[in-house]
Structures are given as C-alpha cells and as structure tokens.
PDB file as gemmi writes it, atoms N, CA and C in Angstrom:
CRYST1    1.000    1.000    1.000  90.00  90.00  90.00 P 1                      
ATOM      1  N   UNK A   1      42.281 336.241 199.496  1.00  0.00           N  
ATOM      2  CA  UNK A   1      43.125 335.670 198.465  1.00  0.00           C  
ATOM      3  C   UNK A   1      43.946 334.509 199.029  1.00  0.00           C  
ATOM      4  N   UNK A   2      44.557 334.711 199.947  1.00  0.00           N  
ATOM      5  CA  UNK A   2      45.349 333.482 200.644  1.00  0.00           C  
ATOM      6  C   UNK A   2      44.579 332.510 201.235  1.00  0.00           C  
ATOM      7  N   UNK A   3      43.357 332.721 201.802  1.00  0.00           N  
ATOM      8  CA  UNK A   3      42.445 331.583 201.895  1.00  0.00           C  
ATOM      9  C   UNK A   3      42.059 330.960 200.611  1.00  0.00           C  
ATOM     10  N   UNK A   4      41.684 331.423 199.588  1.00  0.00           N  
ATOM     11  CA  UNK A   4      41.745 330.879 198.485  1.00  0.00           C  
ATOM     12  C   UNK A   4      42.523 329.787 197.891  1.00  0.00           C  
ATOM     13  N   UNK A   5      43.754 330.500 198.160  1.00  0.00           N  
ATOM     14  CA  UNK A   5      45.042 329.731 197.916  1.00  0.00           C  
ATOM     15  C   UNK A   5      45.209 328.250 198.756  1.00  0.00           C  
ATOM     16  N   UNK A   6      44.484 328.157 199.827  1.00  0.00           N  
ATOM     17  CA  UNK A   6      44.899 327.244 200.784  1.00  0.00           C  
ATOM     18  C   UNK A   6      43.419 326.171 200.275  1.00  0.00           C  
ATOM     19  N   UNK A   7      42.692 326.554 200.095  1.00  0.00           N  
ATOM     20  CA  UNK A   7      42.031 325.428 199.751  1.00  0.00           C  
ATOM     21  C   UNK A   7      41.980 325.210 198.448  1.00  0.00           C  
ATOM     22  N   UNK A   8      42.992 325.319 197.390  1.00  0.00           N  
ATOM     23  CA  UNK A   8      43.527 325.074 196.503  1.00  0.00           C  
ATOM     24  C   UNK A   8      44.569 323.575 196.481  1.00  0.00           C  
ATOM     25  N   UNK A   9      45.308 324.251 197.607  1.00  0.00           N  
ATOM     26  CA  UNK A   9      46.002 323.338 197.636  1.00  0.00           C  
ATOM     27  C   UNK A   9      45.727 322.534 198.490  1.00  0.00           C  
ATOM     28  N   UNK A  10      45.028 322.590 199.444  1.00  0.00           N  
ATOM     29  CA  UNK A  10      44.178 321.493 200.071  1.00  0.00           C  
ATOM     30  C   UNK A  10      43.350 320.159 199.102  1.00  0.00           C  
ATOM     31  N   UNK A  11      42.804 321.125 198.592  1.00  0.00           N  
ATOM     32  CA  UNK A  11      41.689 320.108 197.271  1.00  0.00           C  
ATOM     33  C   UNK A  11      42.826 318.977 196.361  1.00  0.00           C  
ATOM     34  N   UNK A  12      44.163 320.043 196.052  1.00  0.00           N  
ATOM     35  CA  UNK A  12      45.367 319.377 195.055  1.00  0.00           C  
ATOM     36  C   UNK A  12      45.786 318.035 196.175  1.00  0.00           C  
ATOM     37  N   UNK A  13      45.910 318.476 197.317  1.00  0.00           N  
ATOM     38  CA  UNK A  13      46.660 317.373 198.132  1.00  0.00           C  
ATOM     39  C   UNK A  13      45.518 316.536 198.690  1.00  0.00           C  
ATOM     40  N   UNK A  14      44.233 316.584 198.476  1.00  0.00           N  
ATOM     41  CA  UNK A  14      43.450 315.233 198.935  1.00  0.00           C  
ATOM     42  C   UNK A  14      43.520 314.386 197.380  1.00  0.00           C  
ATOM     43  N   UNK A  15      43.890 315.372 196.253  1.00  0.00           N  
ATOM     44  CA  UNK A  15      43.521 314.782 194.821  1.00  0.00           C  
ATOM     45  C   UNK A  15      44.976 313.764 195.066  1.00  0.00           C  
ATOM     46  N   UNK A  16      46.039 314.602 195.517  1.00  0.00           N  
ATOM     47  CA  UNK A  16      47.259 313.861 195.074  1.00  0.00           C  
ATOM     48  C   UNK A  16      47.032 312.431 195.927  1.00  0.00           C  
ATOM     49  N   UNK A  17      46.458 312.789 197.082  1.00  0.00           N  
ATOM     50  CA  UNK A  17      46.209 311.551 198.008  1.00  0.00           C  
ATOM     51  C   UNK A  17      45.260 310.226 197.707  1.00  0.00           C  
ATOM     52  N   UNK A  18      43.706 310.422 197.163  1.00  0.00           N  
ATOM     53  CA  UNK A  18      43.417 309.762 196.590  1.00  0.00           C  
ATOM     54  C   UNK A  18      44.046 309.322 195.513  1.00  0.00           C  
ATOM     55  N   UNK A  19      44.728 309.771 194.402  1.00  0.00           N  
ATOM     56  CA  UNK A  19      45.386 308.957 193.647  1.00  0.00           C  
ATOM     57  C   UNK A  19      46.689 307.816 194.187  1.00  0.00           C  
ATOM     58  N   UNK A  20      47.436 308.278 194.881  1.00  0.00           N  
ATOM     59  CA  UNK A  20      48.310 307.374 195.102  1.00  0.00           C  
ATOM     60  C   UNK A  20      47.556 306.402 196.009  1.00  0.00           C  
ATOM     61  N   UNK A  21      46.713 306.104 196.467  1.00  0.00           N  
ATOM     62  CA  UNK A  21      46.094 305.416 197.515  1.00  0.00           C  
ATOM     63  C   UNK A  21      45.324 304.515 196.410  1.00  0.00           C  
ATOM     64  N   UNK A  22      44.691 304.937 195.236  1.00  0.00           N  
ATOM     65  CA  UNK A  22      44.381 304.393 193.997  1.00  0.00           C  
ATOM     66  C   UNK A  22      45.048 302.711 193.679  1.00  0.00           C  
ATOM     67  N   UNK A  23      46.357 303.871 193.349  1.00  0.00           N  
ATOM     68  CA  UNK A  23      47.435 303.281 192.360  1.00  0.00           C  
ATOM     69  C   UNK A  23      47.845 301.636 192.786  1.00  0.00           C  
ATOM     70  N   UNK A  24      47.825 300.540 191.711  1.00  0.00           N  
ATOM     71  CA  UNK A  24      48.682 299.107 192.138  1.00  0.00           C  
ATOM     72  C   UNK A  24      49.960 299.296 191.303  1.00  0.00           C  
ATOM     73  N   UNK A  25      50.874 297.953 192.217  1.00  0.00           N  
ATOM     74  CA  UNK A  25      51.779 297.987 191.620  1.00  0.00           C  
ATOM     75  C   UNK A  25      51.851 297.224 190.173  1.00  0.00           C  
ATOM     76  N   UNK A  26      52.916 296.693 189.443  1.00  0.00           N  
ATOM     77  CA  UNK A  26      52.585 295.707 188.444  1.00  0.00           C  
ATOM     78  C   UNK A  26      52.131 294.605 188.704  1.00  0.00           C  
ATOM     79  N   UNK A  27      52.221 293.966 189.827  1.00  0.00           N  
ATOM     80  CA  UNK A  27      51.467 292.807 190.107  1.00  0.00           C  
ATOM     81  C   UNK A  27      49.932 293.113 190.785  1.00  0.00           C  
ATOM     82  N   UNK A  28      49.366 294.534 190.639  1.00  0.00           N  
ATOM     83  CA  UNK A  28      48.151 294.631 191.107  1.00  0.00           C  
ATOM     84  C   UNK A  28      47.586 295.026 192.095  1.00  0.00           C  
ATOM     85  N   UNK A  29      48.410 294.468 192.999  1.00  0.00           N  
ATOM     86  CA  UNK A  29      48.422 294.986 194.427  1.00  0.00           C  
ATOM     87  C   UNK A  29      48.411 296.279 194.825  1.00  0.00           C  
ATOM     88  N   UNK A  30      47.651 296.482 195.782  1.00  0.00           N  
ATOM     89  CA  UNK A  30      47.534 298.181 196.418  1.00  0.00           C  
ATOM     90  C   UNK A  30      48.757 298.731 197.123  1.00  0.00           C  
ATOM     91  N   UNK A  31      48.589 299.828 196.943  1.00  0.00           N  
ATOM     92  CA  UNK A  31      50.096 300.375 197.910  1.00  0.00           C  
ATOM     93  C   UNK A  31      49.393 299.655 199.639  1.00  0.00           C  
ATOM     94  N   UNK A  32      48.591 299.659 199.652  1.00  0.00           N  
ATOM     95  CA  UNK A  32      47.521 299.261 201.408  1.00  0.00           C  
ATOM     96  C   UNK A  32      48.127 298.091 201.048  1.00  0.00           C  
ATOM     97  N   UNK A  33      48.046 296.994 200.503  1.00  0.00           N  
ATOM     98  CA  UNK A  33      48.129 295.872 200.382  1.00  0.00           C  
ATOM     99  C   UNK A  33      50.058 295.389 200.602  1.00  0.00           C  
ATOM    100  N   UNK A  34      50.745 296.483 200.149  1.00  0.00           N  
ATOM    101  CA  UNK A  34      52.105 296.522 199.967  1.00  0.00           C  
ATOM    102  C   UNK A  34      52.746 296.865 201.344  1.00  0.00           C  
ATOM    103  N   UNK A  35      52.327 297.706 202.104  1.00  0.00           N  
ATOM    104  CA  UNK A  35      52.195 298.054 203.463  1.00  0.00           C  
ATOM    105  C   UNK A  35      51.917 297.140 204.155  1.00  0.00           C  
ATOM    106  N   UNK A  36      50.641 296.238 203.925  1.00  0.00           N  
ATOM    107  CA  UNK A  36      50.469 295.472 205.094  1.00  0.00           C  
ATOM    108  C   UNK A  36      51.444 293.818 204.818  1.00  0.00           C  
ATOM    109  N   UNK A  37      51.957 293.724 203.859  1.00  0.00           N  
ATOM    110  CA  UNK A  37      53.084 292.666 203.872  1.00  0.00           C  
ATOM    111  C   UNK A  37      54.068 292.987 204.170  1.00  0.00           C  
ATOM    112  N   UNK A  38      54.428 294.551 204.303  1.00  0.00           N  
ATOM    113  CA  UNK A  38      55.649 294.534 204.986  1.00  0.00           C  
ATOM    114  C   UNK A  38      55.471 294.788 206.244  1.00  0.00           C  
ATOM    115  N   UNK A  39      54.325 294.862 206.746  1.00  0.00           N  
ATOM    116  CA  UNK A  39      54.350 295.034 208.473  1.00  0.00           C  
ATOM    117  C   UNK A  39      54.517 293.420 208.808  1.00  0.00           C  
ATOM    118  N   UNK A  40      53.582 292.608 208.056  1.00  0.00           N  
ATOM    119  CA  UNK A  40      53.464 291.181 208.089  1.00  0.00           C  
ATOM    120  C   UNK A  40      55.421 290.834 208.073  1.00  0.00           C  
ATOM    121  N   UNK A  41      56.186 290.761 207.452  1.00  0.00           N  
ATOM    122  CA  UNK A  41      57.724 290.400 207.324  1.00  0.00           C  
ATOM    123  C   UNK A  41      57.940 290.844 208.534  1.00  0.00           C  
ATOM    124  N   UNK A  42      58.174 292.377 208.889  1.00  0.00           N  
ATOM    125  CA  UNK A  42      58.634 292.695 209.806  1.00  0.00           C  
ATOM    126  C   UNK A  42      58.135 292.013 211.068  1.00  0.00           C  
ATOM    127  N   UNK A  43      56.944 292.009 211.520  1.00  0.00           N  
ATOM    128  CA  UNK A  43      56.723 291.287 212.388  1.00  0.00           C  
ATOM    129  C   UNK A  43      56.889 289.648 212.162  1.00  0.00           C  
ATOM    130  N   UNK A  44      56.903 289.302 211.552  1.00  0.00           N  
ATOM    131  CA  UNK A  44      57.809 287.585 211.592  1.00  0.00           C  
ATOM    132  C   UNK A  44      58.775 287.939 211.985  1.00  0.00           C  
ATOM    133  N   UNK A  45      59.810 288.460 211.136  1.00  0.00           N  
ATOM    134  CA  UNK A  45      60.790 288.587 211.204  1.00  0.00           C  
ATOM    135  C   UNK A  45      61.576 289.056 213.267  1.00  0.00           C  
ATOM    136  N   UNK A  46      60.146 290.156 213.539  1.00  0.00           N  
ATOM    137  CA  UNK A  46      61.211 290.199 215.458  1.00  0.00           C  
ATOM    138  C   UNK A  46      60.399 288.857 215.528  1.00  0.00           C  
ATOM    139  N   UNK A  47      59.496 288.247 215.765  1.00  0.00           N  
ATOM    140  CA  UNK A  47      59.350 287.161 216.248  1.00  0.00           C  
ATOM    141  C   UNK A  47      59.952 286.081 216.665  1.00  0.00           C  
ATOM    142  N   UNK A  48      60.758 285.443 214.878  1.00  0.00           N  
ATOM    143  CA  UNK A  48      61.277 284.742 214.960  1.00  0.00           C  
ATOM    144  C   UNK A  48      63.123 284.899 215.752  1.00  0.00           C  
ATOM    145  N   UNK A  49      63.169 286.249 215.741  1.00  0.00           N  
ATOM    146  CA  UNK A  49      64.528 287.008 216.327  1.00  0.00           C  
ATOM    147  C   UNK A  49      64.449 286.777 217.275  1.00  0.00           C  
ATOM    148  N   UNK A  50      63.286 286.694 218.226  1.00  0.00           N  
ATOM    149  CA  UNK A  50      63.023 286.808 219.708  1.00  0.00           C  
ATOM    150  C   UNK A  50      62.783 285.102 220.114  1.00  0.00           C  
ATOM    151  N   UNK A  51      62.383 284.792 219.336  1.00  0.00           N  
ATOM    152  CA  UNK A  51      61.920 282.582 219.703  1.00  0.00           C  
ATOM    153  C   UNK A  51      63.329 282.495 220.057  1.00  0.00           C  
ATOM    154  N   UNK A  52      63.164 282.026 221.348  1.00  0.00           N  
ATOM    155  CA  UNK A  52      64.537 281.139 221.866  1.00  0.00           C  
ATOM    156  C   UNK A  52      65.035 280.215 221.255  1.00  0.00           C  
ATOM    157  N   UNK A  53      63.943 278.989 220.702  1.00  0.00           N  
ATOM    158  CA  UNK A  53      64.575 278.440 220.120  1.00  0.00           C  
ATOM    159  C   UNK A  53      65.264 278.298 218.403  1.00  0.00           C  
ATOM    160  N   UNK A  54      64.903 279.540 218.281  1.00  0.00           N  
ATOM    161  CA  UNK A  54      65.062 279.903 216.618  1.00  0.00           C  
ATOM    162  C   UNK A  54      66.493 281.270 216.880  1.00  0.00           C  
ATOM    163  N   UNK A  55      67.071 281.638 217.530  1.00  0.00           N  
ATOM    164  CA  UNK A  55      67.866 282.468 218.432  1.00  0.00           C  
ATOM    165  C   UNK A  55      69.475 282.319 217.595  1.00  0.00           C  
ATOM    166  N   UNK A  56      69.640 283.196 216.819  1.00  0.00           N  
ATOM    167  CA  UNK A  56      70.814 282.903 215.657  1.00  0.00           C  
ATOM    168  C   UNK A  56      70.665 282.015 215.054  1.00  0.00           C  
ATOM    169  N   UNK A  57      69.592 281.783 214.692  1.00  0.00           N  
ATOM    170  CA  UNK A  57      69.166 281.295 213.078  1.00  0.00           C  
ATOM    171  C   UNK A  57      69.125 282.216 212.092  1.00  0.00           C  
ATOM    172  N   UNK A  58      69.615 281.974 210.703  1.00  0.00           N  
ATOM    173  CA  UNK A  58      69.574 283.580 209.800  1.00  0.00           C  
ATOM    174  C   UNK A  58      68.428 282.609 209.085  1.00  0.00           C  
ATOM    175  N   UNK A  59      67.198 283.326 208.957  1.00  0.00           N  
ATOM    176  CA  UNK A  59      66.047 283.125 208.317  1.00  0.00           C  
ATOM    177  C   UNK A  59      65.638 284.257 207.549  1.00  0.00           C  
ATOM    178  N   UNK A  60      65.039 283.945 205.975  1.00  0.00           N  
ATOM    179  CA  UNK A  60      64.704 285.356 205.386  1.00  0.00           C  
ATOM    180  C   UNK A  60      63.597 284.901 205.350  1.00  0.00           C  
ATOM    181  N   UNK A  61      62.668 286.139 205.104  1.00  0.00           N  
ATOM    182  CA  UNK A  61      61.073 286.132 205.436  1.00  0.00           C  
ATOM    183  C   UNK A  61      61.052 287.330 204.595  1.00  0.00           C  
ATOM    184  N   UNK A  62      59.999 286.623 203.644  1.00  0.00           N  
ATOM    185  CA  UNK A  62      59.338 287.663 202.476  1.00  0.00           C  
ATOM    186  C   UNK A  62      57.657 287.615 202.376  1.00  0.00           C  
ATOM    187  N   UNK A  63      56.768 288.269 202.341  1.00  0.00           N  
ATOM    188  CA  UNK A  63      55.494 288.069 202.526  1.00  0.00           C  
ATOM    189  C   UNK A  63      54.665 288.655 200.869  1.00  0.00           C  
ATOM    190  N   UNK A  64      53.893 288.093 200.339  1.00  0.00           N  
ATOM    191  CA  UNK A  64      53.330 288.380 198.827  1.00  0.00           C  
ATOM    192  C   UNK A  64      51.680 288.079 199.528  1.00  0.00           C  
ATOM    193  N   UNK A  65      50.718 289.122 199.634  1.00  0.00           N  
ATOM    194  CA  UNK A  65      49.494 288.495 200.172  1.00  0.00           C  
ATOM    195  C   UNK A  65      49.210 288.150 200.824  1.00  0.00           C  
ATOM    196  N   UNK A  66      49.546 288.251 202.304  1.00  0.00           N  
ATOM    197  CA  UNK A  66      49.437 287.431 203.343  1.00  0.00           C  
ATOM    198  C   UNK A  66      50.369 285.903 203.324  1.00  0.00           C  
ATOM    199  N   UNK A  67      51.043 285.617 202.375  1.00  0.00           N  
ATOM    200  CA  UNK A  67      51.602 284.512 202.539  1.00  0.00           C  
ATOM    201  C   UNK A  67      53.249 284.587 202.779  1.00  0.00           C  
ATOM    202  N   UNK A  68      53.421 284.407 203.847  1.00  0.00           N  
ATOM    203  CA  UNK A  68      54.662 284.229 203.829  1.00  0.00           C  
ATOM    204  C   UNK A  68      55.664 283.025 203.760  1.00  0.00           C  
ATOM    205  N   UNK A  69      56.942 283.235 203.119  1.00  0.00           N  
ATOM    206  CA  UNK A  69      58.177 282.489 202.783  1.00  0.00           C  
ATOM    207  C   UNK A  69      58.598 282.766 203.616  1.00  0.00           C  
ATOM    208  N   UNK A  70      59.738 281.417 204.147  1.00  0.00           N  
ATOM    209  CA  UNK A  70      60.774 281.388 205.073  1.00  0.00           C  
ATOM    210  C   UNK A  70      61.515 280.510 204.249  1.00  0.00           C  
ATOM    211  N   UNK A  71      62.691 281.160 204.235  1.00  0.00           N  
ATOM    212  CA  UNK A  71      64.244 280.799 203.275  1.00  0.00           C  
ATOM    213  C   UNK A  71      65.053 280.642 203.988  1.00  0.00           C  
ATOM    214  N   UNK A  72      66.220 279.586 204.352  1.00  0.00           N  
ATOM    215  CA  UNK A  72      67.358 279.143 205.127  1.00  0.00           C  
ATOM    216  C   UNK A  72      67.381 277.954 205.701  1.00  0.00           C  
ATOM    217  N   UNK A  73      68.351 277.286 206.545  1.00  0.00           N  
ATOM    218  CA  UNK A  73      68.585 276.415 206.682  1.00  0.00           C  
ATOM    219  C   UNK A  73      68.557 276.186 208.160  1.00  0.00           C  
ATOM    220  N   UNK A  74      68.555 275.175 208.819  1.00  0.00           N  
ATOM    221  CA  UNK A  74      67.956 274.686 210.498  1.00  0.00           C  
ATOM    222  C   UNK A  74      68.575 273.578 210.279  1.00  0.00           C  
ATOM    223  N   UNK A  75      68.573 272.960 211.801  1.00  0.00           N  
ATOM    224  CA  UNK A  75      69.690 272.017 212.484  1.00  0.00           C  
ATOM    225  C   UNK A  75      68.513 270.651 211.408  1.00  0.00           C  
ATOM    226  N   UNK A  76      67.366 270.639 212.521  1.00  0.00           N  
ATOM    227  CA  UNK A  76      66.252 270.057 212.624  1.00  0.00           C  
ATOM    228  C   UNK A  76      64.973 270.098 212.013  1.00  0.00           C  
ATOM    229  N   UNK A  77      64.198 269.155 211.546  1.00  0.00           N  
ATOM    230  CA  UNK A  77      62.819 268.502 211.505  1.00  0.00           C  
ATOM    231  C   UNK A  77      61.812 269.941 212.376  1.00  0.00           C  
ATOM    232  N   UNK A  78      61.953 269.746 213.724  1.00  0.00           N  
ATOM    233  CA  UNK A  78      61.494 270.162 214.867  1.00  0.00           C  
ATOM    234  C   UNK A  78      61.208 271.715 214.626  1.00  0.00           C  
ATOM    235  N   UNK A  79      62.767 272.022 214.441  1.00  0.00           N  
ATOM    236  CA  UNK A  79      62.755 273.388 214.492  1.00  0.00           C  
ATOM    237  C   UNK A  79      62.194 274.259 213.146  1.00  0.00           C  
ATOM    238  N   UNK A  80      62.239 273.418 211.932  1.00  0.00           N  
ATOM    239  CA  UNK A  80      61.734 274.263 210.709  1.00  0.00           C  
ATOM    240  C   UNK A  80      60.297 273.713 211.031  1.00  0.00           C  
ATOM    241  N   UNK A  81      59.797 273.227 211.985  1.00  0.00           N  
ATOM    242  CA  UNK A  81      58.231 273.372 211.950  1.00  0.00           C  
ATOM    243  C   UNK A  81      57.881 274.078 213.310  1.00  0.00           C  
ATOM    244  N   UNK A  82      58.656 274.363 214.033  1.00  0.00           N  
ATOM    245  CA  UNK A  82      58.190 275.837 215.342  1.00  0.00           C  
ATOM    246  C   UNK A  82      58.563 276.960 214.457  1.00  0.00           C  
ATOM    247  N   UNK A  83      59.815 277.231 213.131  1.00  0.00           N  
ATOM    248  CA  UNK A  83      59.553 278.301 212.787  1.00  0.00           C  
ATOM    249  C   UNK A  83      57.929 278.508 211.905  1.00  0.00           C  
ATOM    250  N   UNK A  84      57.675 277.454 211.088  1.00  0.00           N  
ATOM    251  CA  UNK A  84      56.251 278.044 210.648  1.00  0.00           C  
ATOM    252  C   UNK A  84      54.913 278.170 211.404  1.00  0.00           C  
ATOM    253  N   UNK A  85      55.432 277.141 212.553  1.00  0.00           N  
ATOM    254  CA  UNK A  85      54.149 278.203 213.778  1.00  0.00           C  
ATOM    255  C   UNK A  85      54.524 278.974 214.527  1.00  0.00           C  
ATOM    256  N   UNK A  86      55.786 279.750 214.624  1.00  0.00           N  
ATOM    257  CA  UNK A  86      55.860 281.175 214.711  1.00  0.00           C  
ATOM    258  C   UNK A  86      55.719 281.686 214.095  1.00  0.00           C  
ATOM    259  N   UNK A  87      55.955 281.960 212.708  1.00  0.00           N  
ATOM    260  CA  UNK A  87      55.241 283.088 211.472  1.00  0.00           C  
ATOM    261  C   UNK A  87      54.152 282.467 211.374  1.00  0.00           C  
ATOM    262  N   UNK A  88      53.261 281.517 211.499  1.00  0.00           N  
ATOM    263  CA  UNK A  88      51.526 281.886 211.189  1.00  0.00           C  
ATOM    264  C   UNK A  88      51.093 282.535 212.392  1.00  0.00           C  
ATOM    265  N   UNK A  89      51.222 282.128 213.701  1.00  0.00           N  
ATOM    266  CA  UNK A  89      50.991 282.871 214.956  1.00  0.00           C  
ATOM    267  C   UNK A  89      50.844 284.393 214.479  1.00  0.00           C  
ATOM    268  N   UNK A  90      51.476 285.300 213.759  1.00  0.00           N  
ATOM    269  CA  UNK A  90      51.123 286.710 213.425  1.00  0.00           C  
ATOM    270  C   UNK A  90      50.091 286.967 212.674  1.00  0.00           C  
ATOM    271  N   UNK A  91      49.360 287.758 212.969  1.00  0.00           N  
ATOM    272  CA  UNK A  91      48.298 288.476 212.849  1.00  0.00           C  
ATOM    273  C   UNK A  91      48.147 288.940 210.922  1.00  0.00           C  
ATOM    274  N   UNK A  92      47.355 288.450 210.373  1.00  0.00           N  
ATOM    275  CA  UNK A  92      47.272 289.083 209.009  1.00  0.00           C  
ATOM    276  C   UNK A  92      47.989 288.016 207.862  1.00  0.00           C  
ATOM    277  N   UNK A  93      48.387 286.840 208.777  1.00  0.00           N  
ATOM    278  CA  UNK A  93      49.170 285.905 208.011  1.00  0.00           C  
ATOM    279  C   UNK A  93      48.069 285.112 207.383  1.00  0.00           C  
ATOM    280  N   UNK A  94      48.119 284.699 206.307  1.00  0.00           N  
ATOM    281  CA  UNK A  94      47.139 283.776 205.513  1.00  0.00           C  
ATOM    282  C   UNK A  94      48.045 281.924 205.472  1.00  0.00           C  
ATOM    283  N   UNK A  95      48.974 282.107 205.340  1.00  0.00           N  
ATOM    284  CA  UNK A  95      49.567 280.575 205.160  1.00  0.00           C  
ATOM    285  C   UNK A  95      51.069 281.114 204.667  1.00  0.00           C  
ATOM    286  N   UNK A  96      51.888 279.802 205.151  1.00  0.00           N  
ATOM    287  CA  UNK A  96      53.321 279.818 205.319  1.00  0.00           C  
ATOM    288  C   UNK A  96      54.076 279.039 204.969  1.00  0.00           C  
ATOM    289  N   UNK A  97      54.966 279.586 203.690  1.00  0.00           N  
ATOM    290  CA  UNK A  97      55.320 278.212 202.907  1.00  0.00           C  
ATOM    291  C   UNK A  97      56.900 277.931 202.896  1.00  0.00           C  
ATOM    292  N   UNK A  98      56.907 277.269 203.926  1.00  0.00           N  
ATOM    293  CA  UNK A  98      58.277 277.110 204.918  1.00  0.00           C  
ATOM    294  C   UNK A  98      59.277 276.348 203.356  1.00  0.00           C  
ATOM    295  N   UNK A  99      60.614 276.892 203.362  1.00  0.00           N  
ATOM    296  CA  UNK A  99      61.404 276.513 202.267  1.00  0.00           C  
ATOM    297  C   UNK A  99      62.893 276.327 203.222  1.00  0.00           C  
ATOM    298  N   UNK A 100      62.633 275.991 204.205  1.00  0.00           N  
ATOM    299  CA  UNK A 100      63.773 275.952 205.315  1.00  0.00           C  
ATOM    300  C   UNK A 100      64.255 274.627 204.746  1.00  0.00           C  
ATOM    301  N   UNK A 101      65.539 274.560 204.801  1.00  0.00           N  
ATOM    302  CA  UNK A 101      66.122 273.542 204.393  1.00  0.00           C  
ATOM    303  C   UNK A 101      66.839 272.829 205.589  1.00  0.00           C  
ATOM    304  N   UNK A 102      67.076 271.482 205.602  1.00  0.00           N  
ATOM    305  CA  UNK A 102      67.559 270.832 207.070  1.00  0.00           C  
ATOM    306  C   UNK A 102      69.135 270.426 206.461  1.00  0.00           C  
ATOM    307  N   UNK A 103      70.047 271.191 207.316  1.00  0.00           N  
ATOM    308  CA  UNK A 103      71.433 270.551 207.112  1.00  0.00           C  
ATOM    309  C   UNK A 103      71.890 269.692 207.913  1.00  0.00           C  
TER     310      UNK A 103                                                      
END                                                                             
C-alpha cells in the first residue's frame, strides 16, 4: 500500500514538473528561457563590478532574450564602449544595446 502511494506521488510530481517546465510567461517566453536571462544579468552584472575600469560605476543591466540593456551614465566615449564589450564577452549574450549616457 505505501509503495503504491509513493509512485503516486512520484507520477503527480513528474506531472507537476513537466507542466511548469511547459508553462510561458505573458510575453511567451519559457520559464528555461527566464532563467537563462537572469544568469545572463547576473553575470554582466559581476563582470562589469569586477572591470577595473568600470569600478564604481552604477550600471543597470537587464537581459530580454539574450539581449542585454545597459542603463546609466559614464565619464566617457571610451568607457560606455569597454562596458558593451564587457557584457557581450559573456557567454549566451546575443547583442547589447548600450543606453549609457555620457555626462
């Protein structure tokens, strides 16, 4: 009887699993797909934390599809174009649509 029981709920929890693994959000996208843009942010994001020369810069980094945004402001020319070849340099990045503004 209790073996019974266990592959009951075994069967319920691969069902519950395939479904959410299913499921998009309103824009379509897979929960897989939602996951891997936020590994994509996060990793810009230490990257650009760690670039010496980007080093207390407040930069926001949002990723939709492999594409990531960079939002904020930089001294320099120079430097808002080493930040977008530090966020394409990461792995899974498709293109980078730098919105850095020069003060």
């Amino acid at each position: 009887m209790i073996k019974g029981k266990k592959i009951v709920v075994l069967a319920l929890y691969i069902l519950l699993l395939t479904a959410l693994l299913g499921c998009q959000t309103p824009a379509g996208r897979t929960t897989g797909v939602v996951i891997d843009d936020a590994s994509i942010t996060t990793q810009v994001k230490a990257k650009l934390l760690h670039d010496k020369i980007l080093t207390g810069i407040a930069i926001s980094v949002s990723t939709f599809e492999g594409e990531v945004t960079l939002i904020g402001a930089v001294k320099t020319l120079e430097i808002k174009q080493h930040a977008t070849s530090v966020a394409g340099s990461v792995a899974g990045v498709r293109s980078v649509k730098n919105l850095l503004k020069i003060r």
